[in-house]
C-alpha positions in Angstrom: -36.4 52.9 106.4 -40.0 52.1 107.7 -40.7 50.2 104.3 -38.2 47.7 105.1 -39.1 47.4 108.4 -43.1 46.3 107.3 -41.3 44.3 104.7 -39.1 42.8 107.8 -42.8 42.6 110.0 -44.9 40.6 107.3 -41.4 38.3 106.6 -41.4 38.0 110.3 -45.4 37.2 110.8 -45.2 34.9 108.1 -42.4 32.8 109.4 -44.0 32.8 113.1 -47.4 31.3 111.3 -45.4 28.6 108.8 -43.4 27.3 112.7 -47.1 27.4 114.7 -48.8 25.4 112.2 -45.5 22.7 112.6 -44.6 23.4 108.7 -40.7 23.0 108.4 -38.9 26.9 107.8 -38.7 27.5 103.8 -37.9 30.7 102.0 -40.5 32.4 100.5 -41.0 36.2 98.8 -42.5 39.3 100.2 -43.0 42.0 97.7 -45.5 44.7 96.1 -48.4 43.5 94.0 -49.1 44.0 90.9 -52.4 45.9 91.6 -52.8 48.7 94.0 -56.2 46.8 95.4 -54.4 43.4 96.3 -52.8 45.6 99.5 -49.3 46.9 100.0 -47.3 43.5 100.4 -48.0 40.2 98.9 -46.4 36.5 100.1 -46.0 33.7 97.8 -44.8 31.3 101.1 -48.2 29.4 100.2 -47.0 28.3 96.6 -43.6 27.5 98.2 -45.2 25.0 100.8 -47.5 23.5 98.4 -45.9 20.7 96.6 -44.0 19.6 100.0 -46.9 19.8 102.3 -49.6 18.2 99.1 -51.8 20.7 99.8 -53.4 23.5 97.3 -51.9 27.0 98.1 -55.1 27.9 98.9 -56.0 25.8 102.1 -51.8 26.6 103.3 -52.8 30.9 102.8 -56.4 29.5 105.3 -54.4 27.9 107.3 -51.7 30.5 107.7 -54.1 33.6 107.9 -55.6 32.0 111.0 -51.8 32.5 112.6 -51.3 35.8 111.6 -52.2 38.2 114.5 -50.4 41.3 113.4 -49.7 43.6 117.2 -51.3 46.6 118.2 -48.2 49.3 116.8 -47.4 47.4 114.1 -46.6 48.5 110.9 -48.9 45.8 109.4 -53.1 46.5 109.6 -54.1 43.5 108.4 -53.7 40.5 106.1 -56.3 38.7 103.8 -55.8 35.4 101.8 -56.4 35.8 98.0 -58.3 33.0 95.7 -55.0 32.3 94.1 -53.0 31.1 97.4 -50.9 34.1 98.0 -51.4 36.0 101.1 -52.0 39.8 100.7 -50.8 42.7 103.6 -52.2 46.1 104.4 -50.2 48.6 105.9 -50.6 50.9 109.1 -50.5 54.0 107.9 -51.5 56.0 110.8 -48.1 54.7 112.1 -45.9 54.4 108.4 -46.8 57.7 108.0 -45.9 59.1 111.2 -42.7 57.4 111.2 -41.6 58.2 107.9 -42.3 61.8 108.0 -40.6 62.3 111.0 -37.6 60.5 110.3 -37.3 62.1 107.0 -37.2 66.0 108.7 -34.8 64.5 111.1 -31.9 63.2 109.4 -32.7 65.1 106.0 -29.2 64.9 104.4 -28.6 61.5 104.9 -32.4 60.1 105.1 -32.5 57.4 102.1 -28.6 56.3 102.4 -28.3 52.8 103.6 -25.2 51.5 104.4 -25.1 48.1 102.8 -20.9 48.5 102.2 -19.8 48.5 105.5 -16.8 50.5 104.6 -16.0 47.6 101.8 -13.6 49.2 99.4 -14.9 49.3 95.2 -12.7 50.5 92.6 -14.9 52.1 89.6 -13.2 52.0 86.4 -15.2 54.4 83.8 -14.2 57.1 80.8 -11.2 56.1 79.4 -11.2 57.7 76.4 -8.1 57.5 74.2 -6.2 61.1 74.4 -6.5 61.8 70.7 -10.3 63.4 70.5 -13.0 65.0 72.4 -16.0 63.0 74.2 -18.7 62.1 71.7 -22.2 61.2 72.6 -21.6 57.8 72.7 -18.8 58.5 75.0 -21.1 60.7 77.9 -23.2 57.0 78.8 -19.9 55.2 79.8 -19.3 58.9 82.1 -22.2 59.2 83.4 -23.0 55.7 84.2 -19.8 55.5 86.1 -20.4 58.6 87.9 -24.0 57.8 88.8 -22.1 54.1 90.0 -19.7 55.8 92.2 -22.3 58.4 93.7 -24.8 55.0 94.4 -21.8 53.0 95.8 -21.1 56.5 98.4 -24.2 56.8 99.6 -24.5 53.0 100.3 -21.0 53.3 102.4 -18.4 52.1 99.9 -15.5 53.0 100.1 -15.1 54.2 96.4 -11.7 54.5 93.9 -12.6 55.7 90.5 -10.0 55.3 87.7 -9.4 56.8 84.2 -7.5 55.2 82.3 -5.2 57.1 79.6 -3.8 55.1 76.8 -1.2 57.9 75.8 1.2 55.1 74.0 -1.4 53.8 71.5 -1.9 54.6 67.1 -4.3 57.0 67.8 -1.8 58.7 69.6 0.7 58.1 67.1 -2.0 59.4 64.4 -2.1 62.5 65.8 1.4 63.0 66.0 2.0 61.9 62.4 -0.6 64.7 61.3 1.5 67.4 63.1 4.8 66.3 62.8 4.6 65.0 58.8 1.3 65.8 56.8 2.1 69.5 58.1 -1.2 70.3 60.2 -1.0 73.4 62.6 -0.8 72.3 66.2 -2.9 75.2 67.4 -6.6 74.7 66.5 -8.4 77.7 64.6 -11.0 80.5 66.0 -10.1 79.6 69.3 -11.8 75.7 69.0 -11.1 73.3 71.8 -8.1 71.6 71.4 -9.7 68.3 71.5 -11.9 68.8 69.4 -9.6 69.9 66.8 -7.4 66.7 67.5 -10.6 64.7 66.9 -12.8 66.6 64.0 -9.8 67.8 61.8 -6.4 66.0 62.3 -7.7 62.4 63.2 -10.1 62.3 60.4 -8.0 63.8 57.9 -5.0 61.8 58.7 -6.8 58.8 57.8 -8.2 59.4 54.6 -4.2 60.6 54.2 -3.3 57.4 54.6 -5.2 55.7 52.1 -3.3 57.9 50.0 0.2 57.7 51.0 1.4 54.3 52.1 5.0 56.5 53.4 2.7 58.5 55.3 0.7 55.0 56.8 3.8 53.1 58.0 5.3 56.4 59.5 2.8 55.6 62.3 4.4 52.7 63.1 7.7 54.3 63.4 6.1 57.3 65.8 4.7 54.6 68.0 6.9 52.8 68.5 8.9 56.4 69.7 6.2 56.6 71.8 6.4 53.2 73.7 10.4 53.9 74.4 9.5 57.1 75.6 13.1 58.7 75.0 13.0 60.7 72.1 11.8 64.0 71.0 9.1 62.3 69.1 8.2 60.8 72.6 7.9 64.1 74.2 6.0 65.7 71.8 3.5 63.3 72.4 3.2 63.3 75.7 2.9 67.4 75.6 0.2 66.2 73.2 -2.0 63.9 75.0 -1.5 65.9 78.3 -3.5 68.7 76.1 -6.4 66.6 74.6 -6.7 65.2 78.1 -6.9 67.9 79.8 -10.4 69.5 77.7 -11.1 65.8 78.0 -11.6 66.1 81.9 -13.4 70.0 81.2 -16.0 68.1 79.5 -16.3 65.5 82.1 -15.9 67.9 84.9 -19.2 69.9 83.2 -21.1 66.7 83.4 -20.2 66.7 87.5 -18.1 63.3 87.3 -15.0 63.6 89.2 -12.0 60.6 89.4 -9.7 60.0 92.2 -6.9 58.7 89.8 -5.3 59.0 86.1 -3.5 55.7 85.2 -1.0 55.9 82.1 -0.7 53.4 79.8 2.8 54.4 79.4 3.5 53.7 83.2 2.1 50.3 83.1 4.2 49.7 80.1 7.5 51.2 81.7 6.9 49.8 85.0 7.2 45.9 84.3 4.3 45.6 85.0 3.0 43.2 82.4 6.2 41.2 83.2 5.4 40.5 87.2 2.1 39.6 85.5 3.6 37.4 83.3 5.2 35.2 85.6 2.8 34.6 87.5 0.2 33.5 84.3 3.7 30.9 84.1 3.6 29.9 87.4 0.3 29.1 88.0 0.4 27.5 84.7 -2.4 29.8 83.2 -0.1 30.3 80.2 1.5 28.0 77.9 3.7 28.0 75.5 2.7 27.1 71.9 6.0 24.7 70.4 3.7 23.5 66.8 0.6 24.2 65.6 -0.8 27.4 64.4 0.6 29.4 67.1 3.8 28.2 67.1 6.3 30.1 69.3 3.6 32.2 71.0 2.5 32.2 74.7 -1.9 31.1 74.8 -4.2 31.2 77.2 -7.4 29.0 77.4 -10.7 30.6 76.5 -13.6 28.5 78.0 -15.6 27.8 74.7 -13.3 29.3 72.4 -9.9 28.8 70.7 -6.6 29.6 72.9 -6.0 33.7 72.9 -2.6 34.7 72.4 -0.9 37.4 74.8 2.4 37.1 73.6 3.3 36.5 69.6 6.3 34.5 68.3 8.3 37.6 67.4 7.9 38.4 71.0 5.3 41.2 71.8 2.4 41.3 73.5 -1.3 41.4 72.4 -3.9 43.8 73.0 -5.3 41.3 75.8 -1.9 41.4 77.4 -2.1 44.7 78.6 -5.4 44.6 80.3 -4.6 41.2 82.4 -1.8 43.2 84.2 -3.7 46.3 84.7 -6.8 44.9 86.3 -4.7 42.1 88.5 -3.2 45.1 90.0 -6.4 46.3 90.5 -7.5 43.2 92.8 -4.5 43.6 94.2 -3.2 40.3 92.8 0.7 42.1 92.4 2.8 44.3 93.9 2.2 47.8 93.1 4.4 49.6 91.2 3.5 53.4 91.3 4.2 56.5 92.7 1.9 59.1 92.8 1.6 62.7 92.1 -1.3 65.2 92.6 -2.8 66.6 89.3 -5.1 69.0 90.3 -8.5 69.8 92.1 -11.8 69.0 90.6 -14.9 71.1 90.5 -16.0 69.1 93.5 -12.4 70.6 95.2 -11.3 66.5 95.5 -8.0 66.2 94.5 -7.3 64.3 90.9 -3.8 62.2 91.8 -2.2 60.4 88.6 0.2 57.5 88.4 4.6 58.4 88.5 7.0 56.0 88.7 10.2 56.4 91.1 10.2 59.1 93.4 8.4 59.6 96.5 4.3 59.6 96.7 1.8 62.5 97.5 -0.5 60.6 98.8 -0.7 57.5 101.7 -3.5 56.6 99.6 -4.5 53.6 98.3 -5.6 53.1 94.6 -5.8 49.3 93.9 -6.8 46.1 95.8 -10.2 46.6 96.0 -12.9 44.3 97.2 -14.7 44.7 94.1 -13.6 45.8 90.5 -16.3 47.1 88.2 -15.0 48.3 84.8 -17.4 50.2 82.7 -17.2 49.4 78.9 -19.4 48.7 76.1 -20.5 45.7 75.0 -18.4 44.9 72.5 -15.8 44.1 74.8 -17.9 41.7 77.0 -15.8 38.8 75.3 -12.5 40.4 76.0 -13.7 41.0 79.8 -15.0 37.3 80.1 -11.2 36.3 79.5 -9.9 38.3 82.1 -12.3 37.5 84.6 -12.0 34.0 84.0 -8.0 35.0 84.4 -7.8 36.6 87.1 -10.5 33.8 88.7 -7.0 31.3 88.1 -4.9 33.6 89.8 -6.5 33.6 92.8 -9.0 36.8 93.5 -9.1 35.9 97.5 -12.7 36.1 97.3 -12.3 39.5 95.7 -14.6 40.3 92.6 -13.8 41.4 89.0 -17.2 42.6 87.5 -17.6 43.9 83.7 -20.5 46.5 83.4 -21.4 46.8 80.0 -23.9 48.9 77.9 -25.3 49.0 74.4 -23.6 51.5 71.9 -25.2 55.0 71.0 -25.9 55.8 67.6 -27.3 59.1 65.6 -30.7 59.1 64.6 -31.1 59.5 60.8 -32.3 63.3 61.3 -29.2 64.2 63.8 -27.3 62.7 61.0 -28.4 64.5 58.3 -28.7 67.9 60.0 -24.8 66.8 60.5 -24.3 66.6 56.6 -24.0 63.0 57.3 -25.4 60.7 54.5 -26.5 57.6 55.6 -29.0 56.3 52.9 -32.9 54.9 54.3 -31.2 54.0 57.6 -33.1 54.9 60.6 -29.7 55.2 62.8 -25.6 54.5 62.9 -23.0 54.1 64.4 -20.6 56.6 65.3 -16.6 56.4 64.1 -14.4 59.0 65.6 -12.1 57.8 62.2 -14.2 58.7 60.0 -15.9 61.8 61.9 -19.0 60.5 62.5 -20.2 61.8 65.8 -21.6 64.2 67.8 -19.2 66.0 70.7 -20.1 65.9 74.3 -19.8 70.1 74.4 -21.9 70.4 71.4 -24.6 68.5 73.1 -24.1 70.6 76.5 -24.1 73.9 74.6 -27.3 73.2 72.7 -29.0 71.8 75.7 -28.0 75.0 77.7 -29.0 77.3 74.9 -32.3 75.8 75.0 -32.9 76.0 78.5 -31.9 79.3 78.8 -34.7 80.7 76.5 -37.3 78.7 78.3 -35.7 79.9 81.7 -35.7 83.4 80.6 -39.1 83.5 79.2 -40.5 82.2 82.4 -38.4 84.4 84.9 -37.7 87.6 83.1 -36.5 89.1 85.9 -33.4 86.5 86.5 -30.1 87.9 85.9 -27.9 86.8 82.9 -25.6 84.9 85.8 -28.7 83.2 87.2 -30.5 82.4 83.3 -27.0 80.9 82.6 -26.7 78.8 86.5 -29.8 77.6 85.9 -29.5 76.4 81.9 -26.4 75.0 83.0 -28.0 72.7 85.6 -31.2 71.8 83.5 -29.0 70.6 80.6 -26.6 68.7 82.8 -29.8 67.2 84.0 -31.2 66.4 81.3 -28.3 64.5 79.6 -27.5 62.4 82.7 -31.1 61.5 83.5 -31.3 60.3 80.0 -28.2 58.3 79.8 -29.4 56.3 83.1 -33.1 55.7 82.8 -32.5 53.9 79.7 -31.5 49.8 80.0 -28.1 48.8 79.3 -28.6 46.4 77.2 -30.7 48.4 75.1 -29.3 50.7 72.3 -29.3 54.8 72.7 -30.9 56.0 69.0 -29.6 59.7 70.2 -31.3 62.4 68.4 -30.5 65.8 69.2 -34.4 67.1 68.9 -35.6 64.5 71.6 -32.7 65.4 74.1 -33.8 68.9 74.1 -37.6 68.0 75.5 -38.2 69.5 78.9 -41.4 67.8 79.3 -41.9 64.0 80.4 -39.4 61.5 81.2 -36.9 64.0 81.6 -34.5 65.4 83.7 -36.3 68.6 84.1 -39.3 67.5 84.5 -37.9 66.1 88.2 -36.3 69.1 88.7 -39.7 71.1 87.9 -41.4 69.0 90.5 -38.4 70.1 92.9 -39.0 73.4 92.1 -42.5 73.6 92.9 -42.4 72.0 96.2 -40.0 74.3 97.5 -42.7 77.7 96.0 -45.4 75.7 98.1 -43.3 76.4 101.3 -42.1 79.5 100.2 -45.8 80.5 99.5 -46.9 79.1 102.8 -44.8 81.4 105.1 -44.3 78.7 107.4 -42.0 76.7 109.6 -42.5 73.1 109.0 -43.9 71.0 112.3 -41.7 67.6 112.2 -44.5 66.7 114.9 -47.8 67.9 112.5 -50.5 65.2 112.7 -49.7 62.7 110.6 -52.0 60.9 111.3 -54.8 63.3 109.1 -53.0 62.3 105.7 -55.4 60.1 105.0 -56.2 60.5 101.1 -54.9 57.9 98.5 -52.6 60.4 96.7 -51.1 61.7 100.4 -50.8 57.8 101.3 -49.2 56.9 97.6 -46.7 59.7 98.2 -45.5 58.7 101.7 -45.5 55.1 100.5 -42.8 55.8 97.8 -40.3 58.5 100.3 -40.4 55.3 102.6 -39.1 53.5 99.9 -36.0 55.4 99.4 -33.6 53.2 101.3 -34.7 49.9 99.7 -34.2 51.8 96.3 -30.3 52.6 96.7 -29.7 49.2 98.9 -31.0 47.6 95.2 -29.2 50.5 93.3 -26.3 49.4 94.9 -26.4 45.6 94.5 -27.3 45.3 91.5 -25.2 48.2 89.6 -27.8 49.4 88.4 -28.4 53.7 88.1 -31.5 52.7 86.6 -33.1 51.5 89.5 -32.8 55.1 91.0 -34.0 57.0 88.2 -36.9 54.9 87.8 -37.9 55.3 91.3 -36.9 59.4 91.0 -39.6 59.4 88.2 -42.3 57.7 90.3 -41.6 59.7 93.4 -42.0 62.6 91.0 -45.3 61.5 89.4 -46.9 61.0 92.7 -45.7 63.9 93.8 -47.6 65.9 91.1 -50.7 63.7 91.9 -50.6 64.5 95.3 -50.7 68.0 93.9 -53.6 68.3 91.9 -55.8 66.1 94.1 -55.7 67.6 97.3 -55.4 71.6 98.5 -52.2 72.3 100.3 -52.1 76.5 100.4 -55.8 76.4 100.3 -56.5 73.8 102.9 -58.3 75.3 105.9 -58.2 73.0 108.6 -55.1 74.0 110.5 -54.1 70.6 111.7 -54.0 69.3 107.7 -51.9 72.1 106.5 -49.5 71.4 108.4 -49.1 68.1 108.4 -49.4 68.7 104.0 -46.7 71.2 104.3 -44.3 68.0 106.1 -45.5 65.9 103.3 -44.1 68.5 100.8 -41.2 68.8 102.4 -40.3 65.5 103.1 -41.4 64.9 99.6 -38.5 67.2 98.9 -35.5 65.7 100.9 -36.2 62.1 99.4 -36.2 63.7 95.9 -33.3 65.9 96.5 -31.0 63.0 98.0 -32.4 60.7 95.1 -31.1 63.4 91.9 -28.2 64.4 94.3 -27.2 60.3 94.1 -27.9 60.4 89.8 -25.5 63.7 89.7 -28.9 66.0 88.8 -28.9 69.6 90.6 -32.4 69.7 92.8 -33.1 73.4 91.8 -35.3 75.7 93.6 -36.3 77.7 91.0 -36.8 76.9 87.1 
């Protein structure tokens, strides 16, 4: 934390020079520069006094720098007014140093963690894949952002629910169904293929080019689903048995990935439980919902849209819209009604957490609480940011009790034009599209996982010969895991994934493995060394600009996952994973550590290393990335 606290010195020196030269108290920014030779810290307080006090920014930063007397063990060395008007800080870091070091072989499993949550409760809604396929590319960003978001929000002291949501009563559902029960398709997939996959590559795709085909065979759907949604018949069961399957190879997929859940919600139990009708009323009540007696949508139940026309949640003949059953499911959880559920334990996770999932009636395994959270963040794409603006700006009518309901959303991933084609995938001069489970257009989760693994393992074996097949396989499995999730949440949200498999397979540069590499080789260096780390070596003696660049970035660990944290943002932690990486390797070929022959230098090089080594292993830990000692 000793970043923050010169961040909390300069704010504080600063503030103590604006009140002795009688300027009234103002906010004002203390961050890094944009060049290394401008200091550590720069102050725009100048800027912000100017217009009020008529004075040039300049004279103010004079002015101010006269006041600024920075104390004997202070964090802060000195400060120096720039020609612009901001005022510039240099660090201590005979003392930074010190302090960071030490604290970091102290408390090295929980060094970086900063509790910003205070035990507030966050509810992360991510996955929720419909139980008729398996995970596709596009699919593993909504996963392992979610995951990545729930592992941030833990190590900031949240108290952390993360839902999946399984829509087991909707057409694609029913699709499957038809294909089995009507066009005649096995319900056991060939050569021993994953059952979801088979759902997804052979029945899905060919039951919708059946349809075009056979009209009978197109409004048979409707009939299965609406079987499905009065969950009594045979039909109905079948089903269920169906998408209790497909889910299940759903969650092997996900649970290979290292995301874990704390609950399954059913669509089906949302549905049955009246939900949507305690919901309902209370749209009434609160006069959120109105009903339609002329017009265009005459004999339906709207709801405002600010800046667009009225949305309809419940049509004339009576049923509800698409819309209608998301307001129910994410007032409940807010906490805005009465929950309904039971709930029973699934099974244990690869983490050994239990997975519960929603019952109705009978008594409940768990004490636990699911819903009401203090904040609601539901993960999905972009193309349903207008949808989630509605329910937000429902919800908001409600009454959240200063609870908040918070859409994360991301760009799409589409196939690169080679991936495509190497797919048998025509796509004309295109450089990239879109993926469409319907028309089988996509490239699974596993098959990514597999080929990634494959490729690892050849470059583990070729480096480590002597490995044994279980380690070559441990450690492909890790480096491919790695690099899939590191590529997933570097990239910005609002920018598009062109995902080609070529590319993902690099285990050079902005990679996953390359921060496990650098992991790797700190952990040889103290292996090499033969010797106990001193948590009280000189510190004092790392005096070069690569030893000093390193430490400044492990102090910065806490400030990155506070940020992380507030901002939902993964991003923000694999960019600063990267950078603690790149100096790292800096450090490394700039300055002897094994060879260094001054005693009192070694050892304090060997702390750096090793400290270097906690902040980067807590950092990938956080982004669900395996810090492995070997490679």
């Amino acid at each position: 934390m000793t970043f923050r606290v010169l961040i909390e010195q300069v704010r504080a020196l600063v503030a103590s020079a604006v009140e002795s030269a009688g300027y009234p108290k103002l906010d004002f920014d203390v961050s890094e520069p944009p060049r290394k030779e401008f200091g550590d810290l720069t102050c725009n307080v100048a800027f912000q006094m100017s217009k009020q006090a008529k004075k040039a920014p300049q004279k103010i930063a004079g002015e101010l720098i006269e006041r600024i007397k920075p104390q004997q063990d202070s964090f802060v060395l000195s400060a120096e007014p720039h020609p612009a008007g901001y005022i510039n800080f240099r660090a201590n870091y005979a003392k930074l140093s010190t302090t960071t070091l030490a604290q970091v072989l102290k408390n090295p499993d929980s060094y970086g963690y900063y509790d910003s949550g205070k035990g507030s409760h966050v509810i992360i809604e991510h996955t929720s894949v419909n139980p008729n396929k398996a995970l596709h590319v596009g699919h593993m960003r909504n996963v392992i952002l979610g995951d990545a978001l729930y592992r941030i929000m833990k190590a900031t002291n949240h108290r952390t629910t993360v839902l999946n949501y399984v829509d087991d009563s909707g057409l694609q559902v029913a699709d499957i169904v038809v294909g089995f029960k009507f066009a005649g398709m096995k319900t056991e997939p060939p050569g021993g293929k994953k059952f979801d996959q088979y759902c997804g590559d052979e029945v899905y795709v060919k039951i919708n080019e059946m349809y075009e085909k056979d009209k009978e065979l197109a409004e048979m759907r409707k009939l299965v689903l609406k079987e499905i949604e009065e969950g009594k018949s045979e039909i109905a069961r079948f089903a269920a048995n169906i998408t209790m399957r497909v889910l299940q190879e759903q969650l092997k997929t996900c649970w290979r990935m290292k995301a874990r859940y704390d609950l399954l919600n059913f669509e089906s139990h949302i549905v049955v439980s009246k939900l949507w009708s305690r919901a309902f009323e209370l749209l009434k009540k609160n006069n959120i919902a109105r009903f339609e007696a002329e017009g265009k949508n005459k004999g339906c139940w709207v709801i405002e849209a600010q800046g667009e026309e009225d949305k309809v949640i419940v049509r004339s003949d009576g049923t509800a819209t698409y819309i209608a059953k998301d307001i129910p499911y994410a007032a409940w959880k807010l906490g805005l009604v009465d929950d309904p559920f039971s709930y029973a334990k699934y099974q244990n996770q690869w983490d050994d957490s239990m997975l519960y999932r929603t019952t109705l009636g009978g008594e409940s395994a768990t004490d636990r609480k699911f819903n009401g959270g203090d904040r609601v963040t539901t993960i999905i794409d972009s193309r349903q940011a207008r949808l989630q603006r509605i329910i937000s700006q429902v919800l908001s009518q409600m009454g959240t009790s200063g609870r908040e309901y918070l859409h994360l959303g991301y760009e799409a991933v589409t196939l690169s034009s080679a991936t495509a084609k190497s797919m048998g995938i025509d796509i004309g001069e295109r450089e990239s599209t879109h993926m469409s489970g319907r028309k089988g257009i996509y490239v699974n989760a596993d098959y990514v996982l597999d080929t990634l693994h494959a490729k690892a393992y050849e470059e583990v074996k070729t480096r480590n010969p002597e490995f044994s097949e279980q380690q070559l396989n441990a450690i492909a499995e890790e480096i491919a895991i790695s690099a899939i999730r590191y590529n997933m949440v570097r990239q910005d949200l609002d920018k598009m994934i062109t995902f080609d498999v070529k590319e993902s397979l690099s285990l050079e540069g902005d990679t996953g493995p390359y921060l496990q590499y650098a992991y790797a080789r700190s952990q040889r260096i103290l292996e090499k060394s033969g010797r106990q780390v001193d948590s009280k070596a000189r510190f004092e003696l790392l005096t070069h600009e690569s030893e000093v660049a390193l430490i400044k970035e492990i102090a910065k660990l806490d400030l990155v996952f506070e940020d992380a944290a507030r901002s939902l943002s993964p991003k923000s932690l694999a960019r600063y994973a990267y950078s603690l990486a790149t100096a790292f390797n800096l450090f490394y070929e700039k300055v002897p550590v094994l060879k260094e022959e001054n005693a009192g230098v070694l050892m304090a090089r060997l702390a750096l290393v090793s400290a270097f080594g906690v902040a980067l292993k807590n950092a990938l830990t956080t982004l669900g990335i395996t810090a492995l000692e070997r490679m």
